[in-house]
Backbone as ProteinMPNN parsed JSONL, in Angstrom:
{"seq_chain_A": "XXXXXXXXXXXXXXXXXXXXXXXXXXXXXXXXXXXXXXXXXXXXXXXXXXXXXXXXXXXXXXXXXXXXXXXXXXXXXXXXXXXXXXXXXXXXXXXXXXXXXXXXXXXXXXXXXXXXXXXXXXXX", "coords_chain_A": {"N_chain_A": [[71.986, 15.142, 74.899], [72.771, 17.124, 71.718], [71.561, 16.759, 68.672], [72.711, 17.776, 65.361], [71.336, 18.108, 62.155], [72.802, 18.304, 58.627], [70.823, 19.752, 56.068], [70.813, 17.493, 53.445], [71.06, 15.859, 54.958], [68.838, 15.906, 57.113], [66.427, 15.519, 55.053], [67.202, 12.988, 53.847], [66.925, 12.107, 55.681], [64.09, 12.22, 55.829], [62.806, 10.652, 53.961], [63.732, 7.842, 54.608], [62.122, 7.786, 56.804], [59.869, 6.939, 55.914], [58.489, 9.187, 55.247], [56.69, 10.947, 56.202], [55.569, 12.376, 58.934], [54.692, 12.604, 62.098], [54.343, 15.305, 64.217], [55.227, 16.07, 67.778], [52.662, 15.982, 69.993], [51.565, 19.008, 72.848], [50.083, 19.232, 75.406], [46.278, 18.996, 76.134], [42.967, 19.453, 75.342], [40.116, 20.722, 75.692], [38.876, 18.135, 77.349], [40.633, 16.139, 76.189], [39.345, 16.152, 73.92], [40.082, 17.02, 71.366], [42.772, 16.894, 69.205], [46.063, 17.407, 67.85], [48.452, 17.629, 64.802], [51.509, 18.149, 63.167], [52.129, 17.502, 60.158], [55.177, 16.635, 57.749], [56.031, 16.124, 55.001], [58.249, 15.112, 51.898], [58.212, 16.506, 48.534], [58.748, 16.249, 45.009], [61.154, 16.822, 46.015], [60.518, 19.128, 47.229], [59.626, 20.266, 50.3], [56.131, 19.601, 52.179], [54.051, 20.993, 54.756], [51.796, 20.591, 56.963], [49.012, 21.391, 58.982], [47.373, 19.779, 60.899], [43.982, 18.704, 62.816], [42.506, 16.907, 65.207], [39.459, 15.271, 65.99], [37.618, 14.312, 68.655], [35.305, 14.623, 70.176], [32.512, 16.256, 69.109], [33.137, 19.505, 67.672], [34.123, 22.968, 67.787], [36.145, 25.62, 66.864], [38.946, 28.126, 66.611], [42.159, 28.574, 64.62], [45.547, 28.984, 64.124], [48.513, 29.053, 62.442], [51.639, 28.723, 62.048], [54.804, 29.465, 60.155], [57.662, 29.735, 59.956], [60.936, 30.163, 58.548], [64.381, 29.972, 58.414], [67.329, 30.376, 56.585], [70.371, 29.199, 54.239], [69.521, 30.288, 51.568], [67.385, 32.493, 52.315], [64.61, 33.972, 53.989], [61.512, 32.862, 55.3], [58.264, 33.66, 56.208], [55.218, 32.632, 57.377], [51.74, 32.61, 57.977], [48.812, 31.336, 58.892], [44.968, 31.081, 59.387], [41.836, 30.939, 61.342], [38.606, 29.777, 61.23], [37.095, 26.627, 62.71], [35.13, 23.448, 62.224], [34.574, 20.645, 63.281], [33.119, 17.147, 63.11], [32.146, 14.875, 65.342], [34.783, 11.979, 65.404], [36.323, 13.639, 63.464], [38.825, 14.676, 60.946], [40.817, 17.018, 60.28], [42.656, 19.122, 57.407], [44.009, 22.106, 58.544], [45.711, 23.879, 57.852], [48.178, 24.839, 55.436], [51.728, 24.274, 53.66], [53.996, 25.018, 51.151], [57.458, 24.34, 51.175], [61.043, 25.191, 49.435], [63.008, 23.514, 50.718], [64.261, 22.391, 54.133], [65.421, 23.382, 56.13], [66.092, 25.271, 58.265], [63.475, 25.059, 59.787], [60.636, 25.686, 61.062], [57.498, 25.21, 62.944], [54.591, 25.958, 63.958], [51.268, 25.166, 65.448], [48.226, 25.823, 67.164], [45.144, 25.618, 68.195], [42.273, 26.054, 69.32], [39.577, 25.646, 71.208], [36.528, 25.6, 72.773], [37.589, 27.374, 75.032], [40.101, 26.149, 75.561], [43.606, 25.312, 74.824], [45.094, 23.94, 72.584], [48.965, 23.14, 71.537], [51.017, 22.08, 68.278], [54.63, 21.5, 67.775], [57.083, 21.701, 65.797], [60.391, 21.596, 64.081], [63.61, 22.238, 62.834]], "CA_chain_A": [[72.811, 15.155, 73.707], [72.101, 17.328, 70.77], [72.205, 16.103, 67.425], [72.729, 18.46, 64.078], [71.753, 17.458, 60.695], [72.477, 18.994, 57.571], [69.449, 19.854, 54.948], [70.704, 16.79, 52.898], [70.974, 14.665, 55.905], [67.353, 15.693, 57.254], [65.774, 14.957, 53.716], [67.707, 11.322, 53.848], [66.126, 11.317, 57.479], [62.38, 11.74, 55.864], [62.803, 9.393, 53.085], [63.816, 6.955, 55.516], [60.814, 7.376, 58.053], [58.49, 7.257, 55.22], [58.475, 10.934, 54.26], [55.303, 11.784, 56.398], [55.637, 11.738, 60.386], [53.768, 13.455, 62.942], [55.304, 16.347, 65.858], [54.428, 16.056, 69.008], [52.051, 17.055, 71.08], [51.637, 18.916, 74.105], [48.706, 19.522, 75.591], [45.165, 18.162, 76.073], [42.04, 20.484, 74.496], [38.345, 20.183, 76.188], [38.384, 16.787, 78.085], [41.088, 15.333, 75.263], [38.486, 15.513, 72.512], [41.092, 17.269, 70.219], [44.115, 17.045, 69.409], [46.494, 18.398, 66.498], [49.918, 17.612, 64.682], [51.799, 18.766, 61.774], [52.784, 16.345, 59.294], [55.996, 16.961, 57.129], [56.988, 14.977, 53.938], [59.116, 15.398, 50.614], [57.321, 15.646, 47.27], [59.37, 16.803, 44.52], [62.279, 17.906, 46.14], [59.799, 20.378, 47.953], [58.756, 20.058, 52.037], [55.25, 20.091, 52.106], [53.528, 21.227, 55.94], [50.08, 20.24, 56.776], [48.609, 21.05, 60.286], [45.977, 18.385, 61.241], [43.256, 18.834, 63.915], [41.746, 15.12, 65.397], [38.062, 15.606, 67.177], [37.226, 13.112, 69.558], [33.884, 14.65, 69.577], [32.364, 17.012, 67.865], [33.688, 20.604, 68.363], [34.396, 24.307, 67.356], [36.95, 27.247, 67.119], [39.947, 28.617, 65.742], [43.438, 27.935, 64.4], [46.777, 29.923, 63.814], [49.538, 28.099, 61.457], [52.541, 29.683, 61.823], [55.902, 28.537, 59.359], [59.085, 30.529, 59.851], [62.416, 29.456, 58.056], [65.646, 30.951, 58.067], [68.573, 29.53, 55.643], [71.314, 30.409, 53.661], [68.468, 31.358, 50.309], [66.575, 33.431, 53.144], [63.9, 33.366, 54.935], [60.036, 33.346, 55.137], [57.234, 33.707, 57.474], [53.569, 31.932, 56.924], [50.501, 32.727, 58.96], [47.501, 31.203, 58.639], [44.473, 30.908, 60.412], [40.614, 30.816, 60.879], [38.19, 28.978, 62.213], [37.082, 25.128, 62.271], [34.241, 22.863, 62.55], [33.902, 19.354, 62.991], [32.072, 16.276, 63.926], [33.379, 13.15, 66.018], [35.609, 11.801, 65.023], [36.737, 14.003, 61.838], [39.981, 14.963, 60.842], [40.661, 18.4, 59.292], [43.676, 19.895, 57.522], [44.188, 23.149, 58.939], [46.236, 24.872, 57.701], [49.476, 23.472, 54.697], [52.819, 25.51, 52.962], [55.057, 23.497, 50.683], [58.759, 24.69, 51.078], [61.89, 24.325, 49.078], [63.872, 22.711, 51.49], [63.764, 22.006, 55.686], [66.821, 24.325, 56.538], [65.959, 26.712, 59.535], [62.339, 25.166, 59.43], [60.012, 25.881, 62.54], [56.112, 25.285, 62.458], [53.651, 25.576, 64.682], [49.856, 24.988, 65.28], [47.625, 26.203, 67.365], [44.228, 24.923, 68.037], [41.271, 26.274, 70.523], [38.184, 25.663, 71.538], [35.725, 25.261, 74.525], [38.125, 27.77, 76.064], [41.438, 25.542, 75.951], [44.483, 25.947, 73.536], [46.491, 23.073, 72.873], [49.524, 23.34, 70.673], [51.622, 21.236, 67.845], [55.529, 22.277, 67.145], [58.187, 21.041, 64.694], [61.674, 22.012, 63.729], [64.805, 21.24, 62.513]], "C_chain_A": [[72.028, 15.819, 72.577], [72.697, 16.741, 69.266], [71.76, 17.222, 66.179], [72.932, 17.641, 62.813], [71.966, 18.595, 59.636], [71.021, 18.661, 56.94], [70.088, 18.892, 54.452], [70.412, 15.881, 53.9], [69.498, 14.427, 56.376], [66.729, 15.261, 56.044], [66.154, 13.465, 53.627], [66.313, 11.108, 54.908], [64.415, 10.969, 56.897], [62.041, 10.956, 54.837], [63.018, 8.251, 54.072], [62.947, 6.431, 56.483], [59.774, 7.121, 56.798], [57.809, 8.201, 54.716], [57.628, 11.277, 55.622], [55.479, 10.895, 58.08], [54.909, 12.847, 61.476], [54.665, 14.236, 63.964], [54.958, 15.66, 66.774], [54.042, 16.73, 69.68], [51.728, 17.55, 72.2], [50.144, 19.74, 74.245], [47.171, 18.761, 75.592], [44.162, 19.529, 75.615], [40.775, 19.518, 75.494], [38.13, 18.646, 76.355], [39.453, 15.964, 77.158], [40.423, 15.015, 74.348], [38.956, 16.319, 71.5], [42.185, 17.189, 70.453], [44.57, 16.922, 67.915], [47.843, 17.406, 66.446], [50.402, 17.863, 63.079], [52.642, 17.741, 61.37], [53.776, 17.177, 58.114], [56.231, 15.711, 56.03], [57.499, 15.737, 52.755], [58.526, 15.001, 49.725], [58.131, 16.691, 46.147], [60.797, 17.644, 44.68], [62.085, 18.902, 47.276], [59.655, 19.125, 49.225], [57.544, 20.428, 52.121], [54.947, 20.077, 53.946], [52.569, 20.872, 56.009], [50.053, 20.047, 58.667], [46.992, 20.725, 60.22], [45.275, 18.873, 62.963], [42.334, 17.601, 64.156], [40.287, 15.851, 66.494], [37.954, 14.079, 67.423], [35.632, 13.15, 69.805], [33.468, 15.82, 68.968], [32.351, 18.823, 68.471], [34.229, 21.57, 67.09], [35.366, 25.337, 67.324], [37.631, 27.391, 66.527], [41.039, 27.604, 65.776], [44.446, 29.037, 64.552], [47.969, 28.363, 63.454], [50.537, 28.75, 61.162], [54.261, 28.851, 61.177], [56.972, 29.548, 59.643], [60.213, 29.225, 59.236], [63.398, 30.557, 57.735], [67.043, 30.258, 57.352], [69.176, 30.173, 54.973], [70.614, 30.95, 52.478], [67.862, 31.951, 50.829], [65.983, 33.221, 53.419], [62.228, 33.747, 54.596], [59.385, 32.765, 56.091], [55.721, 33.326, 56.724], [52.801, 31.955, 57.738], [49.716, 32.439, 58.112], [46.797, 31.335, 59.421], [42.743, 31.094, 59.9], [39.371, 29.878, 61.526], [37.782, 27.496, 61.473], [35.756, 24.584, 62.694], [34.343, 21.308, 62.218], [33.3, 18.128, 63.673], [33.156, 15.826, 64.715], [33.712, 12.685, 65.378], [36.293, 12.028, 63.396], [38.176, 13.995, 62.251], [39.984, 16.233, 59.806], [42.156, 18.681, 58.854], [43.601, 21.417, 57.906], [44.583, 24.229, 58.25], [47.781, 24.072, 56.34], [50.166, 24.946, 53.727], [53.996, 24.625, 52.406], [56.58, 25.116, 50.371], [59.975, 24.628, 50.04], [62.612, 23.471, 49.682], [63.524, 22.57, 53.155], [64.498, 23.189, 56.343], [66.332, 25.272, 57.416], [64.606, 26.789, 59.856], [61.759, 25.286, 61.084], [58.51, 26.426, 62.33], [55.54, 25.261, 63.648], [52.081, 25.971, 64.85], [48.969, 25.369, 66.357], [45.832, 26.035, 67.439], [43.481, 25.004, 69.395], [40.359, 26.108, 70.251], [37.902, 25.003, 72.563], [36.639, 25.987, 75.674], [39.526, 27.05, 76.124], [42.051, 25.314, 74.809], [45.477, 24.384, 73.878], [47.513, 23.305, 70.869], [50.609, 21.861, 69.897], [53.026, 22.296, 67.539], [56.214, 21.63, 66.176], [59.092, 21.87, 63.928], [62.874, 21.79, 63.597], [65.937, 22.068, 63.003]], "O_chain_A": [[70.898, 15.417, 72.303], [73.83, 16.42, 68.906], [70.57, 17.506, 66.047], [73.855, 16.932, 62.412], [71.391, 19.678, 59.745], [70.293, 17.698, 57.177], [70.794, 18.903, 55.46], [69.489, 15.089, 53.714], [68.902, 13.358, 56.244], [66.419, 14.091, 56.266], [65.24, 12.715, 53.285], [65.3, 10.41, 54.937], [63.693, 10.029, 57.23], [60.884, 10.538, 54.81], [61.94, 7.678, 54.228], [62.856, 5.289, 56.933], [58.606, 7.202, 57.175], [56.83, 8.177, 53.97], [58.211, 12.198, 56.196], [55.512, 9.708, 58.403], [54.782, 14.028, 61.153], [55.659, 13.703, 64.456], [54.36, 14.598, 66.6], [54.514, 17.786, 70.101], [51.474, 16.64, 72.99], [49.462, 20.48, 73.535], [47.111, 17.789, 74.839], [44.718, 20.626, 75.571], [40.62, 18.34, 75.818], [37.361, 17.998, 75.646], [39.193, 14.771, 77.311], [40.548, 13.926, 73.788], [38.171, 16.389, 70.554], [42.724, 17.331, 71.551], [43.871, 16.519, 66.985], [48.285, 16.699, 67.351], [49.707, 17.759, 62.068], [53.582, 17.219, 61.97], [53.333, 18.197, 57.587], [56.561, 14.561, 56.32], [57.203, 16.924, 52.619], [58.166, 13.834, 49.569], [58.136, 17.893, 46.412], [61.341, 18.534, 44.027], [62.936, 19.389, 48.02], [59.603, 17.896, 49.231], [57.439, 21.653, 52.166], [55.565, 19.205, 54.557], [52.087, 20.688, 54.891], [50.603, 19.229, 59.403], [45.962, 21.197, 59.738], [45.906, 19.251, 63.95], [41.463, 17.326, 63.33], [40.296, 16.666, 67.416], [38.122, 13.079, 66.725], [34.857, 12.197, 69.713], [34.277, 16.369, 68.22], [31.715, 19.248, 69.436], [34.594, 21.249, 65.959], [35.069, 26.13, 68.217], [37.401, 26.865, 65.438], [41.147, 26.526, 66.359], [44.081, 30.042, 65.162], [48.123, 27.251, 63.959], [50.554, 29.4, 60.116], [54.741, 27.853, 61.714], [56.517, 30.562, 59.114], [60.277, 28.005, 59.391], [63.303, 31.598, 57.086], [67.676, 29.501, 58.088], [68.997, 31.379, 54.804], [70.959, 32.094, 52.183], [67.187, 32.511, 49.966], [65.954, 31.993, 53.498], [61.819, 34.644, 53.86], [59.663, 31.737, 56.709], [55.318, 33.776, 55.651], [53.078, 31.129, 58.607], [49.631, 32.873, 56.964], [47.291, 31.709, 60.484], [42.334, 31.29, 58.755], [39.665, 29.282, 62.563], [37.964, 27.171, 60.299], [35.179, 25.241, 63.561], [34.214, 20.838, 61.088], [33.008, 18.222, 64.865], [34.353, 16.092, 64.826], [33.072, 12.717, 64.327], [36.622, 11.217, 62.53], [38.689, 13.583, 63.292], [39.301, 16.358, 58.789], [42.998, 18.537, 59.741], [42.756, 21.932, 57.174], [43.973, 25.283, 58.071], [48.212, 22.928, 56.484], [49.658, 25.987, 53.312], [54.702, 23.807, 52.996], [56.617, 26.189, 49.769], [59.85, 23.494, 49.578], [62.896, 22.48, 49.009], [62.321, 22.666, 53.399], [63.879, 23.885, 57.148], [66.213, 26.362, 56.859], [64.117, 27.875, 60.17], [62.42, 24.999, 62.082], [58.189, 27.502, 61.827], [56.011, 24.478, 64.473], [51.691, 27.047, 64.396], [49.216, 24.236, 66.77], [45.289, 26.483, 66.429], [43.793, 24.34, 70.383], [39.982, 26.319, 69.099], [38.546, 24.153, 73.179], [36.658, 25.606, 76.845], [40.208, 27.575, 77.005], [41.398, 25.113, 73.785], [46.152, 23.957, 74.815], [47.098, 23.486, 69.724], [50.94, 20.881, 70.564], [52.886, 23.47, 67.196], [55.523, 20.739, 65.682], [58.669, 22.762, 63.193], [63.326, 20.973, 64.4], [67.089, 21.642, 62.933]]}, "name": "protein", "num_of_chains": 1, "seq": "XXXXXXXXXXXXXXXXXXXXXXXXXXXXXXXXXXXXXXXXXXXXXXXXXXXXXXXXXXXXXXXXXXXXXXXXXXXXXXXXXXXXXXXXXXXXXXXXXXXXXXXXXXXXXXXXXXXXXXXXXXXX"}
């Protein structure tokens, strides 16, 4: 079953969870000692993005942060990227793009090292 919300209805939806909820992820990274997800909440009206990278232990490499949205005020594309470092058990933001609205939103994250790519998505 699919389910369609409107842009007011999703915005209800993330006031309701608490504004700020995690994707999900697929994938495991170097033994499961990273792992990523992009957090979404409402601050002003605005959608802010924020892709997160979790070390389990302490580890190296790149990113890519990619935002597309397409809606009826138009559309825009966001690349980021770059590389990362951190201990055990850090937490890094990655990569972050605050929106006006959710409407045609589609994010995703990107996150290698030791040779293995695991990814975060999210979209409405």
């Amino acid at each position: 079953m699919t389910t369609m919300l409107t842009k007011s209805a999703f915005l209800a939806a993330l006031g309701a969870m608490g504004v700020t909820f995690a994707a999900d992820t697929s994938g495991a990274m170097a033994g499961d000692s990273l792992s990523c997800e992009i957090r979404v909440s409402k601050r002003n009206g605005d959608v802010e993005l924020k892709g997160i990278v979790h070390a389990a232990k302490a580890a190296s490499g790149t990113f890519r942060f990619k935002i597309s949205q397409n809606g009826d005020a138009g559309s825009a594309q966001i690349n980021q990227g770059g590389d990362f470092k951190l201990g055990a058990g850090e937490s890094q933001v990655l990569g972050e793009a605050t929106l006006g609205d959710a409407e045609g939103l589609r994010a995703k994250l990107s996150v290698t090292a030791g040779g293995a790519t695991t990814y975060c998505t999210r979209g409405t």
